[in-house]
C-alpha positions as CSV (number, residue, x, y, z in Angstrom):
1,X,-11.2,-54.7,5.9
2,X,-10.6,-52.2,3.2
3,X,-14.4,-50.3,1.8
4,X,-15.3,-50.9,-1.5
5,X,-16.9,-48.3,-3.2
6,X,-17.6,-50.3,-6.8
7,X,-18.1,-53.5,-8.8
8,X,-17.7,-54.3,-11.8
9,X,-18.1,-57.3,-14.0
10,X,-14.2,-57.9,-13.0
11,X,-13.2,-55.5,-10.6
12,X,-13.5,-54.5,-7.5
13,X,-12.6,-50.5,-6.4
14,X,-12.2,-50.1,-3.1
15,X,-10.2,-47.6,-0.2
16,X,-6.3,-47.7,-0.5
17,X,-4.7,-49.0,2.5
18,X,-1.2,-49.2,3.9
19,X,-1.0,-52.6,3.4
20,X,-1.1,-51.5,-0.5
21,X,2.2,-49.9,-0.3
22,X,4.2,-52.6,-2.1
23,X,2.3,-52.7,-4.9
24,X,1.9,-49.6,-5.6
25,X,5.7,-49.2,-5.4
26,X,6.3,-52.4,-7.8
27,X,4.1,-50.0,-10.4
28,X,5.5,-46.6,-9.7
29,X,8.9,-47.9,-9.8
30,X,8.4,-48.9,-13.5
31,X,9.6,-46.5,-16.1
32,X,7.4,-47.3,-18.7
33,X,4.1,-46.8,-15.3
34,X,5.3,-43.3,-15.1
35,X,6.6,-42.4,-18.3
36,X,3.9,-40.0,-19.1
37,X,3.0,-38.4,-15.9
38,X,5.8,-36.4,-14.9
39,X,7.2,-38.1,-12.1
40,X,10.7,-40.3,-11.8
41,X,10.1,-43.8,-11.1
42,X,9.9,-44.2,-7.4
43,X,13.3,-45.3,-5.9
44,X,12.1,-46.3,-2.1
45,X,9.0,-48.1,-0.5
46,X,8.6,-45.2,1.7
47,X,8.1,-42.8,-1.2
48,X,4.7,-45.0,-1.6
49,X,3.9,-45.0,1.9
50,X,3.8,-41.4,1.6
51,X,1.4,-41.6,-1.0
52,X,-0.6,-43.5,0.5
53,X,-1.0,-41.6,3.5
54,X,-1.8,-38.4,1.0
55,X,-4.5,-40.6,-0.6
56,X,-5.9,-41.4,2.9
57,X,-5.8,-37.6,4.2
58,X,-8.0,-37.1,0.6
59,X,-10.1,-39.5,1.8
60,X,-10.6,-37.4,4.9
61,X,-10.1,-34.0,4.4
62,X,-12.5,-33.8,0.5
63,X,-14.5,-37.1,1.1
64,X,-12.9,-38.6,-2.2
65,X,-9.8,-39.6,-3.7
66,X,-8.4,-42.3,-5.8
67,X,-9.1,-46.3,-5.2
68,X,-7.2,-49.8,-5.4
69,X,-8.6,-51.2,-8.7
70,X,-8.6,-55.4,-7.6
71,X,-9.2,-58.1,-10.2
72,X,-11.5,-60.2,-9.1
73,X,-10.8,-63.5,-9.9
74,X,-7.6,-63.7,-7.5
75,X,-7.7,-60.5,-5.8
76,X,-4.9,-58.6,-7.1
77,X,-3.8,-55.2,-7.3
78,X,-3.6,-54.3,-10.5
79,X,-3.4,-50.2,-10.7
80,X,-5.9,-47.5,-9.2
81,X,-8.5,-45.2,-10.6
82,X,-11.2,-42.7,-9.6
83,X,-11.6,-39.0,-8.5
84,X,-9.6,-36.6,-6.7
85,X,-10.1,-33.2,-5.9
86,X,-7.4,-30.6,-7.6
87,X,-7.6,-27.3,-5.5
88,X,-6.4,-25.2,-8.9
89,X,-4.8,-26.7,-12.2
90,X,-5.1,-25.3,-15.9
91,X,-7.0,-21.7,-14.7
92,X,-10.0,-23.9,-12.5
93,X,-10.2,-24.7,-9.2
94,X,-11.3,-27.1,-7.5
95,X,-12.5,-29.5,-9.8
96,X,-12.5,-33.0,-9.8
97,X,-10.2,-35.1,-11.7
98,X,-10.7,-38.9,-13.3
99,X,-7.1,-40.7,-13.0
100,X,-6.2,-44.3,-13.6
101,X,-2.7,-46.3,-13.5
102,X,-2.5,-49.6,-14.3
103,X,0.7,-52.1,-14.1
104,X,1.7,-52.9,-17.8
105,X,0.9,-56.5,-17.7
106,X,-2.8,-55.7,-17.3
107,X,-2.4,-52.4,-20.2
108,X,-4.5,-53.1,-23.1
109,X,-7.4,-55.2,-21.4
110,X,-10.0,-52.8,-20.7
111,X,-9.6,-52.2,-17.2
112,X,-9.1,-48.5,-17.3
113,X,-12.0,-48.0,-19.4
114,X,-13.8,-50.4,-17.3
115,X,-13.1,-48.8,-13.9
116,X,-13.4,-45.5,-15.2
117,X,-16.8,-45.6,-16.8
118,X,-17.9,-46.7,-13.2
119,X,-15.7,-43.9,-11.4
120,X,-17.6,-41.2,-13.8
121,X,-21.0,-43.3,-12.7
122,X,-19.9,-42.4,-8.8
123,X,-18.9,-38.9,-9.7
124,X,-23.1,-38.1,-11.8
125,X,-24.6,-40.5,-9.6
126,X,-23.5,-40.8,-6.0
127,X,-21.8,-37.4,-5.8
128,X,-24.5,-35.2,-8.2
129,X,-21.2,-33.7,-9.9
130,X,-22.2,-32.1,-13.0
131,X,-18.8,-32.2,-14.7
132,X,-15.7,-34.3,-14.5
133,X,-12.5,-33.3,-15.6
134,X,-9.4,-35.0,-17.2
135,X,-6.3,-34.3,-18.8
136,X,-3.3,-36.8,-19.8
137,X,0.0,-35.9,-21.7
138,X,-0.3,-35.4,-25.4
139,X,1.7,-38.4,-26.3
140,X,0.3,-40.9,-24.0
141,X,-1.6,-41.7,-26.9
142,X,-3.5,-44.8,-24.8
143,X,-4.9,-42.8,-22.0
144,X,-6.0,-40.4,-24.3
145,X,-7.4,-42.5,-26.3
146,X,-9.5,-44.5,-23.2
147,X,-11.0,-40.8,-22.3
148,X,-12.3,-39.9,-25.8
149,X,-14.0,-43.6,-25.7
150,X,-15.2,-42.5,-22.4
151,X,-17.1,-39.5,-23.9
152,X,-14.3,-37.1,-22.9
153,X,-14.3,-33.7,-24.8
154,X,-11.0,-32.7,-25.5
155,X,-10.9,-28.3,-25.0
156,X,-7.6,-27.0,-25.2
157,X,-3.6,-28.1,-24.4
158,X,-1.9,-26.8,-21.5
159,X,1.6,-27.2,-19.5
160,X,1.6,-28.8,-16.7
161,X,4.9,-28.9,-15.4
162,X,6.5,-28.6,-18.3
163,X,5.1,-31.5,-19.9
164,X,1.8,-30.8,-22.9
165,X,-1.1,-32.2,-22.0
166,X,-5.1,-32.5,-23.2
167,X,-7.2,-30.9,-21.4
168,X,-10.4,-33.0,-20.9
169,X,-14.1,-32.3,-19.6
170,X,-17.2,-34.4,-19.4
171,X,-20.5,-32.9,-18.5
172,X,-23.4,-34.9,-16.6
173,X,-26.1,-34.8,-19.3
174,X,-23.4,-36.1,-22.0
175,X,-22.7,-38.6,-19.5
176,X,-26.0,-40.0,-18.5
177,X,-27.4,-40.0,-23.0
């Protein structure tokens, strides 16, 4: 039985697990999933396997790492969101990044919002972080726009592998008002 972490009204977050693998691959094979987060849509299960075991080692090795976001009402997987701990990106290291990735048919209901507002709860309350950072490409203008309604600050633009991005942070005290 996988841990869950967090509830929500309609979700549940909990641990990935192996048995995750072919959902995640029905999402990162999507073109339009990974159009914004410079990656090619996954061609082979076993490139999610592989992810998943990277999640897992995460879990082990920095104590967090991203979650299985379920709905539910009928259990499903619908995308994954929460915190993951980037040794050095954008001139700070390590720091600890909100993600999310949802399947399309569940874009536009709230979920990412939802799940993230509860991921950021974790990070001030569970964890005592006192800032959260975040960065999205600067023409994903949905996720962009889910981070500002989370209270994100945007700071600066940077590269990140060649593509422009936002560069995000949110401190505690912001948070918890």
């Amino acid at each position: 039985m996988a841990k869950i972490f967090i509830e929500t009204e309609r979700l549940l977050l909990r641990e990935i697990i192996p048995e995750d693998a072919e959902g995640f691959f029905a999402m990162d094979s999507n073109p339009e999933v990974v159009k914004y987060i410079g990656i090619k849509p996954l061609t082979n299960i076993s490139q999610s396997v592989e992810m998943i075991k990277n999640i897992r080692t995460q879990y082990r090795e920095n104590g967090i790492g991203r979650w299985a976001v379920i709905k539910k009402e009928n259990h499903q997987l619908i995308g994954w969101s929460g915190l993951k701990l980037i040794k050095e990106i954008n001139n700070h290291k390590n720091i600890h990044d909100l993600g999310y990735r949802f399947t399309p048919e569940h874009w536009g209901k709230g979920y990412a919002t939802e799940s993230s507002s509860a991921v950021l709860d974790f990070g001030f309350n569970t964890m005592n972080l006192e800032k959260i950072y975040a960065y999205a490409d600067v023409n994903n203008d949905a996720s962009n726009y889910v981070l500002r309604k989370l209270g994100f600050e945007e700071k600066e633009t940077f590269n990140d592998e060649g593509d422009e991005c936002f560069w995000y942070e949110i401190d505690r005290i912001k948070f918890l008002k």
